[in-house]
PyMOL Python script that loads the backbone (N, CA, C, O; Angstrom):
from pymol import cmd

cmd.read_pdbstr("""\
ATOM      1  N   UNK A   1      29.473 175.379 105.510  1.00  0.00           N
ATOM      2  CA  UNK A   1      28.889 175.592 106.814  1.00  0.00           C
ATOM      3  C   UNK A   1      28.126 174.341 107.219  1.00  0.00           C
ATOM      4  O   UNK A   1      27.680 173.572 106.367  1.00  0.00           O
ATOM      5  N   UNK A   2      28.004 174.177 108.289  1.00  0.00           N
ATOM      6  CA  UNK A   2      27.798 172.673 109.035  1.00  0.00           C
ATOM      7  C   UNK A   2      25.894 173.173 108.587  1.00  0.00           C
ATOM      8  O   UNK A   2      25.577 174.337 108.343  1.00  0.00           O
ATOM      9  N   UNK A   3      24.937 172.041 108.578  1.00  0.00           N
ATOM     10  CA  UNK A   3      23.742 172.125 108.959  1.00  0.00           C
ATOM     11  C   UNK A   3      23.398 172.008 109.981  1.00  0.00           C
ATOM     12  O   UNK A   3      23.991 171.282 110.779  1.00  0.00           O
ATOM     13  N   UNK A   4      22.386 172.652 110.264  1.00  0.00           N
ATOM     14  CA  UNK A   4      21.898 173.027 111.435  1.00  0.00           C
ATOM     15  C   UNK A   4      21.124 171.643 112.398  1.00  0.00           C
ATOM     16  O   UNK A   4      21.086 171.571 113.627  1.00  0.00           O
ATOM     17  N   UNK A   5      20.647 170.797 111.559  1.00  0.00           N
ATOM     18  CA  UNK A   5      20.181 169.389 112.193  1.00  0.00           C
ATOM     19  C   UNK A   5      20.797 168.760 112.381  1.00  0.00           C
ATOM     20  O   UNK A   5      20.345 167.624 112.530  1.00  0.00           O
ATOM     21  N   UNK A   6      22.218 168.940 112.520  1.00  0.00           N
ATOM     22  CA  UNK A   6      23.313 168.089 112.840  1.00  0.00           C
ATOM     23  C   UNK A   6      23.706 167.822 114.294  1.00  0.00           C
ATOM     24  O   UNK A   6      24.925 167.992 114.339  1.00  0.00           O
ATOM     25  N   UNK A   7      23.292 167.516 115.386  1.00  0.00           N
ATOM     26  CA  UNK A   7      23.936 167.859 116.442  1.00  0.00           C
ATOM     27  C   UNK A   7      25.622 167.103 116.716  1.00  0.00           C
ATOM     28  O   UNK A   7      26.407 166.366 116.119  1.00  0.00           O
ATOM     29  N   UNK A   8      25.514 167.884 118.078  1.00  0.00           N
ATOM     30  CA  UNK A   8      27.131 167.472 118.251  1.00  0.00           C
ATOM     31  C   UNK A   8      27.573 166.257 117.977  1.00  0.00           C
ATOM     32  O   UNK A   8      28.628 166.185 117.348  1.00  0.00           O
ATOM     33  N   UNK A   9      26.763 164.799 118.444  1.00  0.00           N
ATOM     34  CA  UNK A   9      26.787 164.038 118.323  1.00  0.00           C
ATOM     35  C   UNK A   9      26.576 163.138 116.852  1.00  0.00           C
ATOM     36  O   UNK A   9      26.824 161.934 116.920  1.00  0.00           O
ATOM     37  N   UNK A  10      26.156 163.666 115.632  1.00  0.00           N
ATOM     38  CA  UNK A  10      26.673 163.448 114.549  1.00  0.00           C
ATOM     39  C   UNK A  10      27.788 163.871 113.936  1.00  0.00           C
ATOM     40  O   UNK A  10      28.326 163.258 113.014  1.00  0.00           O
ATOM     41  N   UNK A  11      28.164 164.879 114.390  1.00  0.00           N
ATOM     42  CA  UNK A  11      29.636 165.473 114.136  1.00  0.00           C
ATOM     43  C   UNK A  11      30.410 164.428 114.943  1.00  0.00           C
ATOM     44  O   UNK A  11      31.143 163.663 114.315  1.00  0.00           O
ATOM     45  N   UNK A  12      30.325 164.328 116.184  1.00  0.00           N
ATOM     46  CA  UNK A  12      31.358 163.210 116.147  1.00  0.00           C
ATOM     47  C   UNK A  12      30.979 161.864 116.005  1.00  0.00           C
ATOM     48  O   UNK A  12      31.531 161.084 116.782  1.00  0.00           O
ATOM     49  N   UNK A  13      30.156 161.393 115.185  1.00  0.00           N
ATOM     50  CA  UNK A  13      30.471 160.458 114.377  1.00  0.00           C
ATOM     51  C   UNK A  13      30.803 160.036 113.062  1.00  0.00           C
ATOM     52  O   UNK A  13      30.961 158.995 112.425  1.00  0.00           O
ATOM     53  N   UNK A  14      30.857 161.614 112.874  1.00  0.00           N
ATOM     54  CA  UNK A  14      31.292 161.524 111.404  1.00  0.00           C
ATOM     55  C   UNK A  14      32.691 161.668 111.233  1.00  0.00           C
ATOM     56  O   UNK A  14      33.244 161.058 110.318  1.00  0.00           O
ATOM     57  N   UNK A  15      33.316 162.381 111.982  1.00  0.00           N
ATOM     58  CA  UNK A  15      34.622 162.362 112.747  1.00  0.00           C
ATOM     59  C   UNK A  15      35.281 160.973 112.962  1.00  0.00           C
ATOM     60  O   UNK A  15      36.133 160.603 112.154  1.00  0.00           O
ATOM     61  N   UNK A  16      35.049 160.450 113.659  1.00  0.00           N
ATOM     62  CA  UNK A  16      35.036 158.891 114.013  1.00  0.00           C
ATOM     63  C   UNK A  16      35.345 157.908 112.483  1.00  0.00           C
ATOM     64  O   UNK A  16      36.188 157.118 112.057  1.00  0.00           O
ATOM     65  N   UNK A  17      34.061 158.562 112.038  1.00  0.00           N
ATOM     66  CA  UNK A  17      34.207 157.650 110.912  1.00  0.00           C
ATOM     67  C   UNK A  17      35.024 158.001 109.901  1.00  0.00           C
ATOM     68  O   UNK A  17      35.284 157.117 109.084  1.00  0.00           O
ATOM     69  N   UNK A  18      35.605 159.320 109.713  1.00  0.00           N
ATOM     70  CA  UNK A  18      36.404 159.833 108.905  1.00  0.00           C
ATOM     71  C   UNK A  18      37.826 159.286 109.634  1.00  0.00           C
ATOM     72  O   UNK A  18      38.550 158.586 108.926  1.00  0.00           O
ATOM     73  N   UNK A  19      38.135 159.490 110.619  1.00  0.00           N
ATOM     74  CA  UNK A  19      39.081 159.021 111.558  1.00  0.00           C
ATOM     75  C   UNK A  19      39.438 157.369 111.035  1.00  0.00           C
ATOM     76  O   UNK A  19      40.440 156.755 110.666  1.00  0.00           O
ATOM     77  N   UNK A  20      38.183 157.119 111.216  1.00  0.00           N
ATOM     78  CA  UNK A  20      38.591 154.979 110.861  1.00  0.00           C
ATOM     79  C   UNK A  20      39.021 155.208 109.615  1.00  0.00           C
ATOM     80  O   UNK A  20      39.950 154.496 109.233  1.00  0.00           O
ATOM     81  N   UNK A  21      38.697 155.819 109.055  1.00  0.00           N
ATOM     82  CA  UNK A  21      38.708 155.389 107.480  1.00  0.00           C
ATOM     83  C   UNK A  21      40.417 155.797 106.764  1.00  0.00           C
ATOM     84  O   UNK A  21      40.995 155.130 105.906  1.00  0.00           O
ATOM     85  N   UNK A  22      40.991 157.217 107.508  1.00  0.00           N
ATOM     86  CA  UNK A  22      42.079 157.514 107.233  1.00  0.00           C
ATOM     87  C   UNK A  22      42.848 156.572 107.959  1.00  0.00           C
ATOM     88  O   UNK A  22      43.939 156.298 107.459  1.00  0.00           O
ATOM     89  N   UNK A  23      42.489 155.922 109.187  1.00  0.00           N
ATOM     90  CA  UNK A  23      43.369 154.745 109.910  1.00  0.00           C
ATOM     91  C   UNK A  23      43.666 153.581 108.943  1.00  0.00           C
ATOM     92  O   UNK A  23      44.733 152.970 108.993  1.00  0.00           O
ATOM     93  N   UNK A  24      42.680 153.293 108.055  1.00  0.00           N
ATOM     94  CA  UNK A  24      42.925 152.083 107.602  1.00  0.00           C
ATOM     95  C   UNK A  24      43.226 152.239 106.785  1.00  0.00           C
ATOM     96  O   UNK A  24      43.679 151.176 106.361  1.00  0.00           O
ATOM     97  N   UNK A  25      43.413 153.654 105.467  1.00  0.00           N
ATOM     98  CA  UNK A  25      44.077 154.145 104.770  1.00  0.00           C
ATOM     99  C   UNK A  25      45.524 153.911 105.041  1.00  0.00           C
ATOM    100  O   UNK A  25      46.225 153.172 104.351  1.00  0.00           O
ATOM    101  N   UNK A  26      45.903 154.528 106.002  1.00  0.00           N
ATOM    102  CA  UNK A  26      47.594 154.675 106.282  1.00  0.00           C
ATOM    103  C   UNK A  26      47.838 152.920 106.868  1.00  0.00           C
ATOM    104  O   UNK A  26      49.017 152.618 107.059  1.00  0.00           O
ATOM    105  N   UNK A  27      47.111 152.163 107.054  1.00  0.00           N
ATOM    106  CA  UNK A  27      47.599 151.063 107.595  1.00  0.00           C
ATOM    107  C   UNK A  27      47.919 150.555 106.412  1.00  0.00           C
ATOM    108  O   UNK A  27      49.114 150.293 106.276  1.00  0.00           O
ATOM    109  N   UNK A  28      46.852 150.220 105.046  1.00  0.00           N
ATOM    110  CA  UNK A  28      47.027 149.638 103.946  1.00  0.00           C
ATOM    111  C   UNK A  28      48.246 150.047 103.623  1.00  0.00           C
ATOM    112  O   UNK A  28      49.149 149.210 103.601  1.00  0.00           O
ATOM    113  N   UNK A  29      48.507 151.371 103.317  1.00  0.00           N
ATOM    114  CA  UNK A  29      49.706 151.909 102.578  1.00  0.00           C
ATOM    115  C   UNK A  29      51.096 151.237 103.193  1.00  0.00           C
ATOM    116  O   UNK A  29      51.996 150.616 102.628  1.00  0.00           O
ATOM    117  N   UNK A  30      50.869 151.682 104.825  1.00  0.00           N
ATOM    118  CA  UNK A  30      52.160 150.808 105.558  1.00  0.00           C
ATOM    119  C   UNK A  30      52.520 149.358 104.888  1.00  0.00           C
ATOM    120  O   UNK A  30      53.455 148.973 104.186  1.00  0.00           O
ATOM    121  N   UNK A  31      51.499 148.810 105.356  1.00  0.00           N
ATOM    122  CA  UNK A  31      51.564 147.262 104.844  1.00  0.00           C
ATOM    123  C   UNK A  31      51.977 147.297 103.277  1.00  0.00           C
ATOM    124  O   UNK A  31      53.015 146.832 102.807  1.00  0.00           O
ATOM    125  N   UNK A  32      51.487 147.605 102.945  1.00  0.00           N
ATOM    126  CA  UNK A  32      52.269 147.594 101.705  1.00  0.00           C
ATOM    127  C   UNK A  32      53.631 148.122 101.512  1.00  0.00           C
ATOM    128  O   UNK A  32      54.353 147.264 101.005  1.00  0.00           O
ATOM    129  N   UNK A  33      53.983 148.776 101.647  1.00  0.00           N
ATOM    130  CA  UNK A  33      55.415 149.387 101.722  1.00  0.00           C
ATOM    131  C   UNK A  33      56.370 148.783 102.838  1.00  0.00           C
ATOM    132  O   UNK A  33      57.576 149.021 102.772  1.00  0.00           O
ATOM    133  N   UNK A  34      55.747 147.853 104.059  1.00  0.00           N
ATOM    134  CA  UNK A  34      56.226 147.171 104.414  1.00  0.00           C
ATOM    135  C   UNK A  34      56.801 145.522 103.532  1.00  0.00           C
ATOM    136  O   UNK A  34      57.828 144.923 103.854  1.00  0.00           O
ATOM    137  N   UNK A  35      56.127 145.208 102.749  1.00  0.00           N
ATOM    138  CA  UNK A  35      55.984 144.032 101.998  1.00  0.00           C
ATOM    139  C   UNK A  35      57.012 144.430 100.919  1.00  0.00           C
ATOM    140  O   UNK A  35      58.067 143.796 100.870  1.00  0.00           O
ATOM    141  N   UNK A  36      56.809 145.309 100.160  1.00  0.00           N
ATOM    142  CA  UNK A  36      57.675 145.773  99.375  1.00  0.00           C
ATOM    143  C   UNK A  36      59.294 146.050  99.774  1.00  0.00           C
ATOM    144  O   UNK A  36      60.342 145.411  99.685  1.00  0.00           O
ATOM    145  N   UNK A  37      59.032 146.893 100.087  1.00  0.00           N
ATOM    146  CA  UNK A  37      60.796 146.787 100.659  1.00  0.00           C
ATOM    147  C   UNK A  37      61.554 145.652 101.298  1.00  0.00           C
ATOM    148  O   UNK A  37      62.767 145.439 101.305  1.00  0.00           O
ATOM    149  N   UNK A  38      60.185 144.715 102.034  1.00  0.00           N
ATOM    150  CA  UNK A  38      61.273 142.804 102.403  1.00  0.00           C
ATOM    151  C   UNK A  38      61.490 142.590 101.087  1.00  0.00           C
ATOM    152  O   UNK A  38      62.598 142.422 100.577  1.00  0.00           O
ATOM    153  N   UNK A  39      60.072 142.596 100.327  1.00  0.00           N
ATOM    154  CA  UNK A  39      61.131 142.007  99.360  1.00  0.00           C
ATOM    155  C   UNK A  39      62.113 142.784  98.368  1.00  0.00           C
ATOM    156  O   UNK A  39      62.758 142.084  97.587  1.00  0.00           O
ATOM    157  N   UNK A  40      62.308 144.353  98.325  1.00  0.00           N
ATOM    158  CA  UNK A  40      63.390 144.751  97.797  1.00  0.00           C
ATOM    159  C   UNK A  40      64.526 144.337  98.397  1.00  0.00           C
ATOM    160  O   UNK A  40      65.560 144.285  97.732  1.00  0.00           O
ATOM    161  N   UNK A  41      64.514 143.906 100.017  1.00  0.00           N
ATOM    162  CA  UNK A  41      66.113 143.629 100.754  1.00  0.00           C
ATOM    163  C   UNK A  41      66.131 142.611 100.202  1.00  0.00           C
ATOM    164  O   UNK A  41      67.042 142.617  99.374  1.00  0.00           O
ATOM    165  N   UNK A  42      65.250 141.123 100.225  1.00  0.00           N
ATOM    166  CA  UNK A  42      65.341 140.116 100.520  1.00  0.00           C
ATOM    167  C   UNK A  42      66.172 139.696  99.150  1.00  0.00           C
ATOM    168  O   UNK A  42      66.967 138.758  99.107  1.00  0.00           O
ATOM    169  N   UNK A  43      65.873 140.484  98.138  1.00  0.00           N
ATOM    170  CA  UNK A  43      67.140 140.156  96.991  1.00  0.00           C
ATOM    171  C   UNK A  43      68.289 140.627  97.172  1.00  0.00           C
ATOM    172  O   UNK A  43      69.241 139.922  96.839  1.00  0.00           O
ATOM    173  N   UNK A  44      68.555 142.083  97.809  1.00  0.00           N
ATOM    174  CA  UNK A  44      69.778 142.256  97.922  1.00  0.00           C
ATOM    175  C   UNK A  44      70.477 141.194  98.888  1.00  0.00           C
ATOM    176  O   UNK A  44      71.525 140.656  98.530  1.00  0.00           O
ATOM    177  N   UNK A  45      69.982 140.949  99.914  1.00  0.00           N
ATOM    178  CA  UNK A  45      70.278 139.778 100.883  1.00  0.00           C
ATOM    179  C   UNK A  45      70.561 139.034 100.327  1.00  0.00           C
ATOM    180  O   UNK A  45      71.698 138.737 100.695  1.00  0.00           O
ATOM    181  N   UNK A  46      70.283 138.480  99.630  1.00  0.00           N
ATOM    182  CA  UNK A  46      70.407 136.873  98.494  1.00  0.00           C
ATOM    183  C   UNK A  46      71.595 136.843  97.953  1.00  0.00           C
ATOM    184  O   UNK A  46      71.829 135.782  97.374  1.00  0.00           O
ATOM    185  N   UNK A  47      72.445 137.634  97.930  1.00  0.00           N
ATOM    186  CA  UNK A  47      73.593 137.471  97.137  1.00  0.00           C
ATOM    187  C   UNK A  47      74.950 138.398  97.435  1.00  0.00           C
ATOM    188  O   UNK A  47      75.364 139.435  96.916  1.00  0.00           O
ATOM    189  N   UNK A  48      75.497 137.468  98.613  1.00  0.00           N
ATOM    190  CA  UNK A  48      76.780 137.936  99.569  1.00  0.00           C
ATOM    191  C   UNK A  48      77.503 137.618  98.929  1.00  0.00           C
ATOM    192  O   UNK A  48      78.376 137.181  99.679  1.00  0.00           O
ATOM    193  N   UNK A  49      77.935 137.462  97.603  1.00  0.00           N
ATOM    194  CA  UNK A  49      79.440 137.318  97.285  1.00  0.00           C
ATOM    195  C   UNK A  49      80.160 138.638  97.141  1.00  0.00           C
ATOM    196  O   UNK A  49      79.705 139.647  96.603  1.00  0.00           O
ATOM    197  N   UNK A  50      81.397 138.482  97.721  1.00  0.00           N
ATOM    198  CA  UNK A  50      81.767 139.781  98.192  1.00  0.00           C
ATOM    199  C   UNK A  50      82.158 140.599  99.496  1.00  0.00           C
ATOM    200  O   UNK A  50      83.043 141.376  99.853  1.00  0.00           O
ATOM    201  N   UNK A  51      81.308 140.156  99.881  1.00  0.00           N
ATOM    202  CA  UNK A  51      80.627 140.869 100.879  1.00  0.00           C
ATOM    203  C   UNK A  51      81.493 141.060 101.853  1.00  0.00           C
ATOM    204  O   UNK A  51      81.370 142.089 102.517  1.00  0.00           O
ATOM    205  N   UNK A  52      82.939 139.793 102.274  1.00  0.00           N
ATOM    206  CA  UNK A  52      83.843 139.708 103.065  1.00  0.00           C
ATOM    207  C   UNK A  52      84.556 140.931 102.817  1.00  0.00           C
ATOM    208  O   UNK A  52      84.930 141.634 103.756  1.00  0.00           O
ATOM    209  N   UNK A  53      84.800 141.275 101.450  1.00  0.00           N
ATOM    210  CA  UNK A  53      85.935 142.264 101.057  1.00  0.00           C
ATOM    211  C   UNK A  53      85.594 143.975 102.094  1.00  0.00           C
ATOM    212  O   UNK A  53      86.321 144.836 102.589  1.00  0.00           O
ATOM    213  N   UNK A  54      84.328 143.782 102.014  1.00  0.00           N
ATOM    214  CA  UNK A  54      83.727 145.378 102.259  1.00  0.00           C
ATOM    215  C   UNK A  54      83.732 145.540 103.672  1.00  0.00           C
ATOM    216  O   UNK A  54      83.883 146.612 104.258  1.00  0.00           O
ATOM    217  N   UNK A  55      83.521 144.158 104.313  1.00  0.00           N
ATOM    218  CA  UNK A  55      83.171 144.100 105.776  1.00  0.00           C
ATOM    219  C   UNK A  55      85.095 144.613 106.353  1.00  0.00           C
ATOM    220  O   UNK A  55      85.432 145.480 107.159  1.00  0.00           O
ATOM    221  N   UNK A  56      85.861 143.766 105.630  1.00  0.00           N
ATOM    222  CA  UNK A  56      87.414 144.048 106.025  1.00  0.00           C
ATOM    223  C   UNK A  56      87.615 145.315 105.895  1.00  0.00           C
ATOM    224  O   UNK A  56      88.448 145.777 106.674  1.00  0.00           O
ATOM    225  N   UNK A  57      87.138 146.022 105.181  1.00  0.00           N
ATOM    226  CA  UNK A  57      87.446 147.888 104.661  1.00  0.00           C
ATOM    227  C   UNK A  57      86.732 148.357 105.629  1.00  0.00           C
ATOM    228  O   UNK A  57      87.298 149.353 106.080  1.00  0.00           O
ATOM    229  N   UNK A  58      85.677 148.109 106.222  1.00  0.00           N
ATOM    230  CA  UNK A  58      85.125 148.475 107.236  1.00  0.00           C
ATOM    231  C   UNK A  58      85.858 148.762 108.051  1.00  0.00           C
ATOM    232  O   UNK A  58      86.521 149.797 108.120  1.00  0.00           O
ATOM    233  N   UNK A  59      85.822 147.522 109.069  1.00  0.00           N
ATOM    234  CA  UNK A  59      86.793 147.315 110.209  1.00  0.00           C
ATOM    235  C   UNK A  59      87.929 147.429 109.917  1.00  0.00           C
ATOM    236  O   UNK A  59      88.491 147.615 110.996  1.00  0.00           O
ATOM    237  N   UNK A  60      88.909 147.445 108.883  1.00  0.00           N
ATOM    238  CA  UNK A  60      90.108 148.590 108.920  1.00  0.00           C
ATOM    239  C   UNK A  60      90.074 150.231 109.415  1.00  0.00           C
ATOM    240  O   UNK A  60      90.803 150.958 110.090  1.00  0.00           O
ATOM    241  N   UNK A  61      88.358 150.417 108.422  1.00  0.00           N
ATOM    242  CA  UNK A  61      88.405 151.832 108.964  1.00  0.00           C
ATOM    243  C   UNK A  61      88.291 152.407 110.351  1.00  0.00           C
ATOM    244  O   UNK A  61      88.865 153.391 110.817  1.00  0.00           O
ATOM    245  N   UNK A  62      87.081 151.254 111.138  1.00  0.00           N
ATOM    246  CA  UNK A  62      86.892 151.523 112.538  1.00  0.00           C
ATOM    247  C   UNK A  62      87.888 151.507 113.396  1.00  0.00           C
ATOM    248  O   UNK A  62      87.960 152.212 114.403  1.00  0.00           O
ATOM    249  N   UNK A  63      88.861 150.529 112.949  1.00  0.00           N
ATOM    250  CA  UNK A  63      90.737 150.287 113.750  1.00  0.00           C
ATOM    251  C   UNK A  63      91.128 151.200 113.777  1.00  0.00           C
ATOM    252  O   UNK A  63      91.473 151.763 114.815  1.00  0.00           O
ATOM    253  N   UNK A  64      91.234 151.800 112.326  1.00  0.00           N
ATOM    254  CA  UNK A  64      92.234 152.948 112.711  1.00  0.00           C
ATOM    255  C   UNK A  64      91.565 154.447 112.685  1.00  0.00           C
ATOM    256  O   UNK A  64      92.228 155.480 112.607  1.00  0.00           O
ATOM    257  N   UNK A  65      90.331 154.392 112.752  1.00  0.00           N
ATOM    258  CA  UNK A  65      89.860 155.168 113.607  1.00  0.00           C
ATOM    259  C   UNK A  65      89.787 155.573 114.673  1.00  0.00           C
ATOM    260  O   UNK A  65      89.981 156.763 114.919  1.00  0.00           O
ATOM    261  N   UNK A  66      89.429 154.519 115.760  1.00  0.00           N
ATOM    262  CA  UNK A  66      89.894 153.936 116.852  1.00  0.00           C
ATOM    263  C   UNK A  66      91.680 154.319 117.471  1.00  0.00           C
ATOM    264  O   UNK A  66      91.992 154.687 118.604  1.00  0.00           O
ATOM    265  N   UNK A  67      92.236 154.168 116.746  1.00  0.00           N
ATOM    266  CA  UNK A  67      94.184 154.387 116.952  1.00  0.00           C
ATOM    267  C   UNK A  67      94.275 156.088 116.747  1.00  0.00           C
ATOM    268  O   UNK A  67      95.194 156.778 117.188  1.00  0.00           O
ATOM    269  N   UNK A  68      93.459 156.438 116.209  1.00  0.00           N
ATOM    270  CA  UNK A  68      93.158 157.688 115.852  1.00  0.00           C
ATOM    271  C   UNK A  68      92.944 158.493 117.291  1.00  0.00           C
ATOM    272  O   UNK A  68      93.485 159.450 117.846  1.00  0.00           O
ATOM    273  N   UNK A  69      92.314 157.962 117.464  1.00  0.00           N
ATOM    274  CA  UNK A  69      91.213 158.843 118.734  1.00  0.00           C
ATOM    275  C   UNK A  69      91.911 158.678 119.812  1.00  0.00           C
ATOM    276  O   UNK A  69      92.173 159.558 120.631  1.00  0.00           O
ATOM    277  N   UNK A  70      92.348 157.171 119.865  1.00  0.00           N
ATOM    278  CA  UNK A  70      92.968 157.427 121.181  1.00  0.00           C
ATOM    279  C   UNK A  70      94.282 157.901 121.543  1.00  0.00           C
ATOM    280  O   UNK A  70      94.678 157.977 122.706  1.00  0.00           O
ATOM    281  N   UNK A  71      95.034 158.257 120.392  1.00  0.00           N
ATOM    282  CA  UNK A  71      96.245 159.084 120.150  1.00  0.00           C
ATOM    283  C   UNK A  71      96.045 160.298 120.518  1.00  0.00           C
ATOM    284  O   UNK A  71      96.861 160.838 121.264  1.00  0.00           O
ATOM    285  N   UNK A  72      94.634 161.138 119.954  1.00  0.00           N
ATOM    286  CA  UNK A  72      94.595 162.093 120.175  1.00  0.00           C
ATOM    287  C   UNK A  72      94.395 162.622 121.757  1.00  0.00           C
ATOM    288  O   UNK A  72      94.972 163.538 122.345  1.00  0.00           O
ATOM    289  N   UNK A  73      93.562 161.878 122.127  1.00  0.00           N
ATOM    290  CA  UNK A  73      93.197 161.743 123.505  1.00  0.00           C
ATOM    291  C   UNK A  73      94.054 161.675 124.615  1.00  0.00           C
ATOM    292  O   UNK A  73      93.764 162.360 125.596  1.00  0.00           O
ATOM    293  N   UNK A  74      95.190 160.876 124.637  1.00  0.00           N
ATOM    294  CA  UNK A  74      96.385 160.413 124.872  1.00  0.00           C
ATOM    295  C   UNK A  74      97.075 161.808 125.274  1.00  0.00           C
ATOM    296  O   UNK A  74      97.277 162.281 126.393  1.00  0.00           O
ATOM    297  N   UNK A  75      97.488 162.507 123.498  1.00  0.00           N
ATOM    298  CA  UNK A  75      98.405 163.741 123.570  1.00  0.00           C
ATOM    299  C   UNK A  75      98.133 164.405 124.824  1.00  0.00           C
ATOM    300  O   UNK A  75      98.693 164.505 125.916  1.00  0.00           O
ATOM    301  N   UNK A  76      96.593 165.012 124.033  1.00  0.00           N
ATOM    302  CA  UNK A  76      95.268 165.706 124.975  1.00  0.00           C
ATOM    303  C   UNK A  76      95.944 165.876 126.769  1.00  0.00           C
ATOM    304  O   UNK A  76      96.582 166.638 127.496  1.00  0.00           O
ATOM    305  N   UNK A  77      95.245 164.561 126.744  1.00  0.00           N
ATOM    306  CA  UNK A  77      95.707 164.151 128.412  1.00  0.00           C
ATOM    307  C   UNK A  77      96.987 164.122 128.900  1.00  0.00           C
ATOM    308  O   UNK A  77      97.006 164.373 130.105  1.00  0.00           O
ATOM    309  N   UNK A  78      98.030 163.918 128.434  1.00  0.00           N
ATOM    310  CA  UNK A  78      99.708 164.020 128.705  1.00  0.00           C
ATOM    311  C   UNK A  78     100.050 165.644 128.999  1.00  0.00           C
ATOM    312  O   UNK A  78     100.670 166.023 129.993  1.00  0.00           O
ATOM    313  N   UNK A  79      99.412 166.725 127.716  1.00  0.00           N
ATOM    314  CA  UNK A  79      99.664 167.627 127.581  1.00  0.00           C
ATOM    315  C   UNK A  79      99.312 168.353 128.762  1.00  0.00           C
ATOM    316  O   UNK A  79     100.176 169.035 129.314  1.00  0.00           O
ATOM    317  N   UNK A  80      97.595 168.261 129.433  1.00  0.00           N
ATOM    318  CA  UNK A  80      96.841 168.898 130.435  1.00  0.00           C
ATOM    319  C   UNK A  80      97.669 168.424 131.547  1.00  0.00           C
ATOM    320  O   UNK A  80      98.182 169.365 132.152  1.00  0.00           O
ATOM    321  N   UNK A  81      98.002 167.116 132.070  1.00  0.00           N
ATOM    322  CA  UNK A  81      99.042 166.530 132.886  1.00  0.00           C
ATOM    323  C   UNK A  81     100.274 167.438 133.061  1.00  0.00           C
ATOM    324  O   UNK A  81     100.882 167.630 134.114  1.00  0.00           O
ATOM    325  N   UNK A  82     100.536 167.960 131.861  1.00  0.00           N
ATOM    326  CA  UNK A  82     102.282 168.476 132.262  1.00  0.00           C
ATOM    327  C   UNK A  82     102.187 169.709 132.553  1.00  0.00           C
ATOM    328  O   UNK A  82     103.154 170.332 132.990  1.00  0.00           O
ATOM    329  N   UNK A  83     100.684 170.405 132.303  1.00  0.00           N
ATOM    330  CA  UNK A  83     100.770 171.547 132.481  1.00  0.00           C
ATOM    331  C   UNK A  83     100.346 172.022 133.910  1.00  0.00           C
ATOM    332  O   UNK A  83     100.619 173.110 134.417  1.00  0.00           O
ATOM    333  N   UNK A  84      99.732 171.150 134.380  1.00  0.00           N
ATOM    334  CA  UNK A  84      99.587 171.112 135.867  1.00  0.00           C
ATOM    335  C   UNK A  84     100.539 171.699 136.713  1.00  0.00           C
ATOM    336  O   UNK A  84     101.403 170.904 137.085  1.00  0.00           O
ATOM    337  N   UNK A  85     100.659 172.969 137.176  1.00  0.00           N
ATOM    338  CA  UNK A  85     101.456 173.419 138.277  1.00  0.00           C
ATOM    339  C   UNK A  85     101.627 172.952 139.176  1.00  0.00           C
ATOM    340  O   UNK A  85     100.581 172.423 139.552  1.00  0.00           O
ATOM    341  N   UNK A  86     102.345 172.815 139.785  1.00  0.00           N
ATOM    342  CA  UNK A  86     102.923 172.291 141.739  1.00  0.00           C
ATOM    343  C   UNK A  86     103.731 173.212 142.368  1.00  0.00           C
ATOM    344  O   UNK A  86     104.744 173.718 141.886  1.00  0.00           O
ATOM    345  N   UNK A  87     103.277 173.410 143.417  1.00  0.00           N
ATOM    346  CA  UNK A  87     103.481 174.231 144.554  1.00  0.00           C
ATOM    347  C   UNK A  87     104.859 174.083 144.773  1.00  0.00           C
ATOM    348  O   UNK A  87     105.402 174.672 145.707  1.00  0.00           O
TER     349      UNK A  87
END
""", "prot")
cmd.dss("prot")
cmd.show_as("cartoon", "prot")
cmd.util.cbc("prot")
cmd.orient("prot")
């Protein structure tokens, strides 16, 4: 239970100050976990050999993904086209 000589105005500064204090809590932590993980990439980064092979499997997949879709799309649309009645 709060004391009674407290007025409103120490409550919110204690607030305030609890407030700063969890701010700079979560900032430290950020920053840090920001720092950490550059440098967890910054090694994986460091060492592209390879790297061509995976990028080609890629963009094979997006191609014919791509040939994919628009085949289907294609049918799709030909099919709705023919079914079109005329007077």
């Amino acid at each position: 239970m709060a004391s009674p000589n407290l007025t409103i105005q120490d409550h919110t500064e204690k607030i305030k100050a609890m407030a700063r204090s969890a701010f700079e809590s979560a900032r430290a932590t950020v920053s840090f976990l920001r720092a950490y993980l550059s440098g967890r990439f910054a090694l994986m980064a460091g060492d592209e050999r390879g790297e061509i092979a995976s990028w080609v499997v890629v963009t094979a997949l997006v191609v014919a993904a791509a040939i994919v879709i628009v085949g289907i799309v294609t049918a799709k649309l030909t099919n709705t086209a023919n079914n079109i009645q005329t007077p």
